[in-house]
C-alpha positions in Angstrom: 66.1 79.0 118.1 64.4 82.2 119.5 67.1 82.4 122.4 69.8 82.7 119.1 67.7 84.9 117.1 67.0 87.1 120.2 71.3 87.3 121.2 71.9 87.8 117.4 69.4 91.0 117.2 71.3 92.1 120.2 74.9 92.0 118.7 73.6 93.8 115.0 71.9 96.6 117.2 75.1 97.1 119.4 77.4 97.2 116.5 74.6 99.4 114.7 75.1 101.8 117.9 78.7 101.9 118.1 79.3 102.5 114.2 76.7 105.4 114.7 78.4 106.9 117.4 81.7 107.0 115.3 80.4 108.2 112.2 77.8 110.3 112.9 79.3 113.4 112.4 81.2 112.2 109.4 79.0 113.2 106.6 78.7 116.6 107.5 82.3 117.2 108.2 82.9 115.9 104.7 80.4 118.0 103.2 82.9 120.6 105.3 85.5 119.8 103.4 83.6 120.1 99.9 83.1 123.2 100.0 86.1 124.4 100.6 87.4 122.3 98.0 84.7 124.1 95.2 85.6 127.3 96.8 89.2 127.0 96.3 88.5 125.6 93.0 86.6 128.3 92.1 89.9 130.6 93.2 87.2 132.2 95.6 88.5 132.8 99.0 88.1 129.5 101.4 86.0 130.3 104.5 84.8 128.7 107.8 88.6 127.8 108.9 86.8 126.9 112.7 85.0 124.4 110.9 87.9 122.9 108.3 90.1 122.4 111.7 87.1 120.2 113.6 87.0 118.5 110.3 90.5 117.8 110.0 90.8 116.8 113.8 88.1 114.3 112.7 90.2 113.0 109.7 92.8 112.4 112.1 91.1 109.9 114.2 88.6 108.1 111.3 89.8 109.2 107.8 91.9 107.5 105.4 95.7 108.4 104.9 94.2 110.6 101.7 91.2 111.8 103.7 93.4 113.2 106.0 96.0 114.7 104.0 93.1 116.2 101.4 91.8 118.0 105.3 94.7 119.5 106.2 95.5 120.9 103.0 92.1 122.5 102.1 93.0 124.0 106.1 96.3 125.5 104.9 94.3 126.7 101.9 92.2 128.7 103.9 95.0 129.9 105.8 96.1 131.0 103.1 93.6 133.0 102.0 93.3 134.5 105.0 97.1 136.0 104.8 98.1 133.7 107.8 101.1 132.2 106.1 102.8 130.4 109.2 99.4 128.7 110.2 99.0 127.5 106.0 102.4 126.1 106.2 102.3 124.3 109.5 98.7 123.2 107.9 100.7 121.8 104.9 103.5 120.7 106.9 100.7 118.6 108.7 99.0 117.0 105.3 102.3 115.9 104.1 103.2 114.3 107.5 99.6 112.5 106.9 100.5 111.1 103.4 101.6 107.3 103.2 103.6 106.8 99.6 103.3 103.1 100.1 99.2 102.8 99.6 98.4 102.0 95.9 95.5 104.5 96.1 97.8 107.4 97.1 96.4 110.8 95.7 99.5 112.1 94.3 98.0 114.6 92.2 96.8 115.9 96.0 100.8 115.7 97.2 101.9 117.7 94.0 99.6 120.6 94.3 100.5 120.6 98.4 104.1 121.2 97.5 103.3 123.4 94.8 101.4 125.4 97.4 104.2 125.7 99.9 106.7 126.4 97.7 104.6 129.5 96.2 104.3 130.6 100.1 108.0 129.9 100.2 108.8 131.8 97.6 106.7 134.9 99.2 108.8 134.3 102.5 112.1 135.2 100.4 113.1 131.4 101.4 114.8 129.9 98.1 116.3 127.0 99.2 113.2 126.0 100.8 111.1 126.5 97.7 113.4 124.5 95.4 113.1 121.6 98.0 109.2 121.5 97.2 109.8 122.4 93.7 111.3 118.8 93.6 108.9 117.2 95.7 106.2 118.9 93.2 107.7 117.1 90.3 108.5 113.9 92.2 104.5 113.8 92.3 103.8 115.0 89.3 105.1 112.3 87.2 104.1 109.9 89.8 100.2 111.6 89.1 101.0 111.5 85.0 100.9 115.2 85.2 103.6 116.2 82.5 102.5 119.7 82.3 103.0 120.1 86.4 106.4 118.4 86.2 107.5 120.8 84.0 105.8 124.2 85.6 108.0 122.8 88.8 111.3 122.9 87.0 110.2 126.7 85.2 109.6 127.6 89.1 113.1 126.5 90.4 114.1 130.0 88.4 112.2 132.1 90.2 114.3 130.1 93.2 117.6 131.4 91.9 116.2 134.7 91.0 116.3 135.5 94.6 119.8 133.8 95.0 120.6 136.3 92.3 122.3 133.6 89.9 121.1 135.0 86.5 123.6 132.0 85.0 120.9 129.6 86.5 117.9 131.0 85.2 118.6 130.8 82.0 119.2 126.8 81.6 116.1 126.2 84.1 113.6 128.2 81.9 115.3 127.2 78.5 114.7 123.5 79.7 111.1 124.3 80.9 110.3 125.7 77.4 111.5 122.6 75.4 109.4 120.5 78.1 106.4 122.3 76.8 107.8 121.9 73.8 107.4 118.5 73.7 103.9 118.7 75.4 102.6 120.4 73.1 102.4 123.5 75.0 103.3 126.1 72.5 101.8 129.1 74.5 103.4 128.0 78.1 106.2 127.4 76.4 106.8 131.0 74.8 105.9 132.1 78.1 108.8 130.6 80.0 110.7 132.8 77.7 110.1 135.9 78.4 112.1 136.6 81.7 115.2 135.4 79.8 115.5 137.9 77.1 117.2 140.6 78.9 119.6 138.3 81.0 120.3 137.1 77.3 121.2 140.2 76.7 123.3 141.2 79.5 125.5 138.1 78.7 125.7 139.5 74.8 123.9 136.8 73.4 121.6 138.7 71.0 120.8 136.5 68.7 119.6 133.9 71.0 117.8 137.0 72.4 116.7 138.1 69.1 114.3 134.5 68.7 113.4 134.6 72.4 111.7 138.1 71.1 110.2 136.8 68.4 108.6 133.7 69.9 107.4 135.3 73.2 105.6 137.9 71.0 104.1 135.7 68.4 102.7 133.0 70.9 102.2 134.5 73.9 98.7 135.5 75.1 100.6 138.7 77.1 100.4 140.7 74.0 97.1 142.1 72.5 96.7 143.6 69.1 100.7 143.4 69.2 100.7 145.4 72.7 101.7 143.5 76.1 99.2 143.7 78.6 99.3 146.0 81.7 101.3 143.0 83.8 103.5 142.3 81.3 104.5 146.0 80.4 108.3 145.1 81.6 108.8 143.4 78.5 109.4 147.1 76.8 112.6 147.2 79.1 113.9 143.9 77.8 113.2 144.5 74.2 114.4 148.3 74.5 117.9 146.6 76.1 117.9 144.5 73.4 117.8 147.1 70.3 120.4 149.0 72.7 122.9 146.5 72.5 122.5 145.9 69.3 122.9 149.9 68.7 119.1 150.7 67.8 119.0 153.5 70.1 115.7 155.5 69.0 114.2 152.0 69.4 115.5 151.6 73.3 114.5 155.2 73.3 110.6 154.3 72.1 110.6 151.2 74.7 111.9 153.0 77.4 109.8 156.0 77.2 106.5 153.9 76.9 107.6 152.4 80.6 107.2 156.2 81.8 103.4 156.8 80.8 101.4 157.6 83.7 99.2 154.2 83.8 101.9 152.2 84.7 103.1 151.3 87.8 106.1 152.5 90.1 108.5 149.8 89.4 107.7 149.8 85.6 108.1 153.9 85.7 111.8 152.9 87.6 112.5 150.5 84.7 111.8 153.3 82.2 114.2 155.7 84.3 116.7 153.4 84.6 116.3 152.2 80.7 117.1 156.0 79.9 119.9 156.4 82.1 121.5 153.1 80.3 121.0 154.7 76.8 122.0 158.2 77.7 125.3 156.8 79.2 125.7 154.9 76.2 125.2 158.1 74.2 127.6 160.2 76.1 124.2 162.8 76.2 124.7 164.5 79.9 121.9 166.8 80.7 119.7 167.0 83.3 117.2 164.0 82.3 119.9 161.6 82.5 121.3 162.1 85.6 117.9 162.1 87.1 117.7 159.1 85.8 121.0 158.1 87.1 120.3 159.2 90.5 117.0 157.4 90.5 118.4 153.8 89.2 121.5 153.9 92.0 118.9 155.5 94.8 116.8 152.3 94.1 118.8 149.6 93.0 120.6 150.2 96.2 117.3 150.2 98.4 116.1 146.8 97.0 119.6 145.2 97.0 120.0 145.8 101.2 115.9 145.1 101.5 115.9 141.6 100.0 119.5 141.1 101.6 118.4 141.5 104.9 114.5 140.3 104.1 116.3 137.1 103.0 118.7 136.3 106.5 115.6 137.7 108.4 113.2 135.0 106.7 115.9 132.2 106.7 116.6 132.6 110.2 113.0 133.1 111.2 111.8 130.4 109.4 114.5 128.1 110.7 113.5 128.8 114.6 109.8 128.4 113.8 110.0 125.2 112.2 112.3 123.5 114.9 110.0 125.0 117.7 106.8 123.2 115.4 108.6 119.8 115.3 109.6 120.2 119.3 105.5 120.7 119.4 104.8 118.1 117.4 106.8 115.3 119.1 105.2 116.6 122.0 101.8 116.3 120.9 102.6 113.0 119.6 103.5 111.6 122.4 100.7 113.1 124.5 98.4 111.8 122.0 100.1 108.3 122.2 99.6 108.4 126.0 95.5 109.0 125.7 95.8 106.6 122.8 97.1 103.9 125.4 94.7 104.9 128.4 91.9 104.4 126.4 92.9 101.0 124.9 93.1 100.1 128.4 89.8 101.2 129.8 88.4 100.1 126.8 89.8 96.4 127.1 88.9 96.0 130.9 85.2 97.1 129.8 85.2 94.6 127.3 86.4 91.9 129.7 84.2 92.6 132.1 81.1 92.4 129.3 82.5 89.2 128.2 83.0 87.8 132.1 79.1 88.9 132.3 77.8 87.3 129.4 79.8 84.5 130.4 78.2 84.2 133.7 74.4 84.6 132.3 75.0 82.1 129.5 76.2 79.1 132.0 73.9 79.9 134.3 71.2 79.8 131.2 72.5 76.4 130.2 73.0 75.0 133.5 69.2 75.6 133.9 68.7 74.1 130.2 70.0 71.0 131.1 68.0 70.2 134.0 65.2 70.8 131.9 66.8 68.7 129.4 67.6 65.8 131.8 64.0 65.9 133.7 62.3 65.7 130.1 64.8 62.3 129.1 63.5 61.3 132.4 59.9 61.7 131.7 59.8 60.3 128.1 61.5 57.0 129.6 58.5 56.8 131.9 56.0 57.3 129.2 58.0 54.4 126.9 57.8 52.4 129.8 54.3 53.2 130.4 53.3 52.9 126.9 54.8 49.1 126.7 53.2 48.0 129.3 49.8 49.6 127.9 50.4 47.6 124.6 51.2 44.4 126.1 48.0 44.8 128.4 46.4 45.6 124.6 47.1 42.3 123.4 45.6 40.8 126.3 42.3 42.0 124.6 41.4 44.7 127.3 39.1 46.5 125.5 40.2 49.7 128.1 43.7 49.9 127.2 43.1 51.4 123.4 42.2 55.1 124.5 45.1 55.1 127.7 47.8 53.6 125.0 46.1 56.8 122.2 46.6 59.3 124.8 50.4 57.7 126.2 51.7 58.1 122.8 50.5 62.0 122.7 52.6 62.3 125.7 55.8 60.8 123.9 55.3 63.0 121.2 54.6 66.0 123.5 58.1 64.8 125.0 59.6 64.3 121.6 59.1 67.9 120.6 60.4 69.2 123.6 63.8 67.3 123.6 64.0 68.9 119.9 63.5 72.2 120.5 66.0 72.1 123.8 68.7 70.4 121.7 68.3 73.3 119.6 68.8 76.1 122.2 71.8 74.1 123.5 73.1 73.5 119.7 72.8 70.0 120.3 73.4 67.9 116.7 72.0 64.9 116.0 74.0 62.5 113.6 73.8 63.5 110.4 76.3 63.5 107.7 78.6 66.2 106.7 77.9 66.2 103.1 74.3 66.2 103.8 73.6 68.8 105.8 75.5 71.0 103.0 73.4 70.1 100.4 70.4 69.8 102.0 70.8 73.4 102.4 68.9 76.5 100.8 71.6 78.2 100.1 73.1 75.0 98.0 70.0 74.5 96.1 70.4 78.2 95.3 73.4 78.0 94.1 72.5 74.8 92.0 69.2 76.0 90.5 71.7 79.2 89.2 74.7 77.2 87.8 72.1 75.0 85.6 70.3 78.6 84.5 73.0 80.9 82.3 70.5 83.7 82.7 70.9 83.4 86.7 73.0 86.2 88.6 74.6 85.4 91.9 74.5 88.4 94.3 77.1 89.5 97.2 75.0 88.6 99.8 74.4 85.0 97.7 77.9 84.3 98.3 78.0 85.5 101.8 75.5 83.0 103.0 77.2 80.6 101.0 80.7 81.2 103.1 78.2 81.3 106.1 77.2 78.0 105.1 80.8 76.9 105.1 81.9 78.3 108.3 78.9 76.9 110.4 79.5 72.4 108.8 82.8 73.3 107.8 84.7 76.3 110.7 88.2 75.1 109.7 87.8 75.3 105.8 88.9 78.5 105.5 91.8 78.3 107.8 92.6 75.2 105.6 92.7 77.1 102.6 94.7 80.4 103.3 97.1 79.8 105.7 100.0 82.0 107.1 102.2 81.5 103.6 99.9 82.7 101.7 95.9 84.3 101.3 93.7 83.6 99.0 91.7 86.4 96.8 88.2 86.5 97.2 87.8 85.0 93.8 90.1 82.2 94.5 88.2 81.3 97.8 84.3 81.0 96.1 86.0 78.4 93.8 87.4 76.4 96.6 83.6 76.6 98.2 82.0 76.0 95.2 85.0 72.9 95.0 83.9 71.5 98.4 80.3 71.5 97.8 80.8 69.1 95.0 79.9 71.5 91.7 81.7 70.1 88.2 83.8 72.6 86.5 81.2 73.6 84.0 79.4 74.9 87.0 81.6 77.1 88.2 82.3 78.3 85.4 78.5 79.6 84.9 78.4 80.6 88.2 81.9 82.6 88.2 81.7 83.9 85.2 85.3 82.5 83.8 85.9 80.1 81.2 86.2 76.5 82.0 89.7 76.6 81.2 90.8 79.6 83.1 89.0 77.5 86.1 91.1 74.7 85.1 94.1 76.8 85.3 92.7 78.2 88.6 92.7 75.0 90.2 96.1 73.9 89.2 97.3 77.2 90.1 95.5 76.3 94.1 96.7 73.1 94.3 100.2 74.3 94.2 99.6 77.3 96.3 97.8 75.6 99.2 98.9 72.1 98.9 102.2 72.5 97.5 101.8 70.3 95.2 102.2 70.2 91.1 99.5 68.2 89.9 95.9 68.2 88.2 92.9 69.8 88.5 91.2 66.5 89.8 94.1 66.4 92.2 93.0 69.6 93.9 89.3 68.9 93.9 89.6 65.5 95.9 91.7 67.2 98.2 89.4 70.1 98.8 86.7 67.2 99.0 88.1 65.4 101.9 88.3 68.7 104.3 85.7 68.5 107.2 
């Protein structure tokens, strides 16, 4: 009994070693990865980006599938922040590689906001086709996550997408569609907001009335207006509405808009929309002074210089973006299969250092019981000798020799002596003496446990309870569980205390206390088993004296 106590203290405290080699350092590289997550919650710029990277190279051999995709997107995060954009995307790039779709505990909420990231980034690069293909993977998510409101944000985005294809015929659907999403959310400010960018291609297509109630709704919902007025970053509305009441023929109204675009507060482009708002009305006018052609000179000058700079940004980024990525993947299948290769070395050493351990403790343990059983056979040998000893003591007893009382006292000493020896080296050598089955089962503490709790309602059976209960089972009974979950089919946890509690000869009512289920949802259960493991359609008494007969 000591030897087995001794080799099992050995196993816990190298098991206890090797789970604190591997996940030692995993508390604080989570707490990493917390504080970059309040920090970006926080929209306050993510820092430490040495220490998110050891973090995420620590996911990557003992996190989850969501552990390591949450670790490398908090690292493009950071990227981010630090105005790295090709390091955030290949960061991203690497978190959505990480993410497996087919776990019921995926974090899609965690996938949309990764593709909503790297579509804004996308969308800063000048790469549209690349942004809409997150776009969708953003709403895939979304209404995978039950996030209505980001499903529809990713469909108002796609715009922004064919803004930079310049296809004004596509913006208008996309946002009009996002709107009545809201809509239906009941998202009455987001969804005045999607308006707003509409109302002057509305008007450049003639549709005014549909302009008109754009108007109207943007400004009476919207949040970008105070005390009737937009806000500095919305200022650009003044050139929509001024268009508006020019094509309509309002033109001291378009004069008012367009002249508040020109007050000195406001920025560059907004002073350029007030110039070219002027030159529009003035050509409409037939008015030709000086002002106007200013004006005129101004719009061409810089509608010209942004059309051939976003032009040739857009090839530039497309092509760029293009050769990066295919150089990343080249890296990446290159890394993989490095990794693969270390991956394989190491199961190797690792298996040969576990052979040789075993071949070891092999070795000791029959040398051990090789020496055990000499013992064992010397002390059979001395015990016979005392018997015979001891009968011939008692037989020289009866013949009255008044001597022979205190040798045949002390003979039987040495028996017992012998006795308890024999015992205690069955024990080491796990030798069992006959004994039923059945009995040693319920002879047990962990069955009279169980029993004194099924009679008391009041009683609570613990985890560990039942885990020395299926201890229990697999020391009288090692091929019970085998028995009951076989390669067909595996049994719940649930499902495999009620066989235990089955075998061990508890009525239904029992169980019932000590499950917590009715006793006709046990009932059920067992029918339910007896199909599944026996294939066979039949009673619940049918199953039990099946389950009863396993040893």
């Amino acid at each position: 009994m000591q030897y087995k106590m001794k080799r099992t203290r050995t196993i816990i405290l190298l098991i206890s070693g090797a789970m604190w080699l591997l996940g030692c350092s995993g508390g604080a590289y989570r707490q990493t990865l917390d504080r970059a997550e309040r920090q970006n919650a926080a929209f306050d710029s993510i820092t430490g980006i040495d220490s998110i990277q050891t973090a995420a190279a620590y996911m990557d051999r003992h996190g989850t599938a969501n552990e390591q995709v949450r670790a490398y997107y908090l690292l493009g995060c950071a990227y981010r922040d630090a105005a790295e954009a090709p390091k955030a995307l290949e960061a991203y790039h690497e978190a959505a590689d990480r993410a497996d779709t087919t776990r019921s505990d995926c974090d899609y909420g965690l996938l949309m906001r990764l593709h909503a990231q790297m579509a804004e980034l996308f969308y800063q690069q000048l790469l549209p086709y690349e942004m809409m293909q997150e776009l969708d993977a953003q709403r895939r998510y979304a209404l995978r996550a039950g996030d209505d409101k980001a499903a529809a944000n990713a469909i108002e985005r796609r715009a922004n997408a064919y803004y930079l294809l310049d296809k004004p015929d596509s913006i208008i659907p996309i946002r009009m569609k996002a709107s009545a999403m809201y809509e239906g959310l009941g998202l009455t400010e987001e969804a005045a907001q999607a308006l707003g960018p509409v109302i002057n291609l509305l008007t450049d297509r003639g549709d005014t009335a549909e302009a008109r109630r754009c108007i109207t709704r943007y400004e009476s919902v919207s949040s970008a207006f105070v005390d009737g007025e937009p806000i500095p970053r919305k200022t650009l509305h003044y050139y929509s509405k001024g268009k508006y009441y020019l094509a309509i023929g309002k033109t001291d109204s378009a004069q008012i808009m367009f002249r508040r675009l020109l007050l000195t507060e406001h920025a560059t482009g907004q002073n350029e929309a007030g110039y070219r708002g002027l030159y529009l009305l003035y050509q409409q006018t037939g008015q030709k002074d000086s002002m106007a052609k200013y004006a005129d000179l101004c719009y061409q000058q810089s509608i010209h210089q942004l059309a051939t700079t976003n032009s040739d940004n857009l090839r530039h980024m497309q092509s760029l973006y293009n050769y990066s990525r295919s150089q990343q993947l080249a890296q990446q299948m290159t890394a993989k299969a490095h990794r693969q290769t270390l991956t394989l070395y190491a199961v190797i050493t690792l298996t040969a250092i576990l052979i040789l351990i075993a071949v070891a403790l092999w070795l000791h343990y029959r040398r051990k019981r090789r020496a055990l059983l000499s013992q064992y056979d010397q002390e059979q040998a001395n015990l016979q000798k005392a018997l015979n000893e001891l009968n011939k003591l008692k037989e020289a007893l009866e013949m009255r020799d008044t001597k022979i009382g205190d040798l045949v006292e002390e003979k039987e000493m040495d028996v017992r002596a012998h006795q308890i020896q024999i015992r205690q080296l069955e024990e080491k050598l796990k030798i069992r003496r006959s004994k039923n089955v059945n009995e040693q089962l319920m002879s047990s503490p962990v069955y009279r446990h169980f029993k004194d709790a099924a009679l008391n309602p009041k009683a609570r059976i613990s985890k560990r309870d039942w885990q020395e209960l299926q201890d229990l089972i697999d020391e009288v009974l090692p091929g019970f569980y085998a028995r009951m979950n076989s390669q067909k089919q595996s049994l719940s946890q649930a499902d495999y205390q009620i066989c235990m509690l089955v075998r061990l000869f508890f009525p239904p009512k029992e169980i019932s206390n000590l499950t917590g289920n009715s006793a006709s949802g046990i009932s059920m259960k067992r029918a339910r088993l007896l199909l599944r493991i026996f294939d066979i359609d039949g009673s619940p008494d049918t199953f039990d004296k099946l389950v009863q007969q396993i040893i």
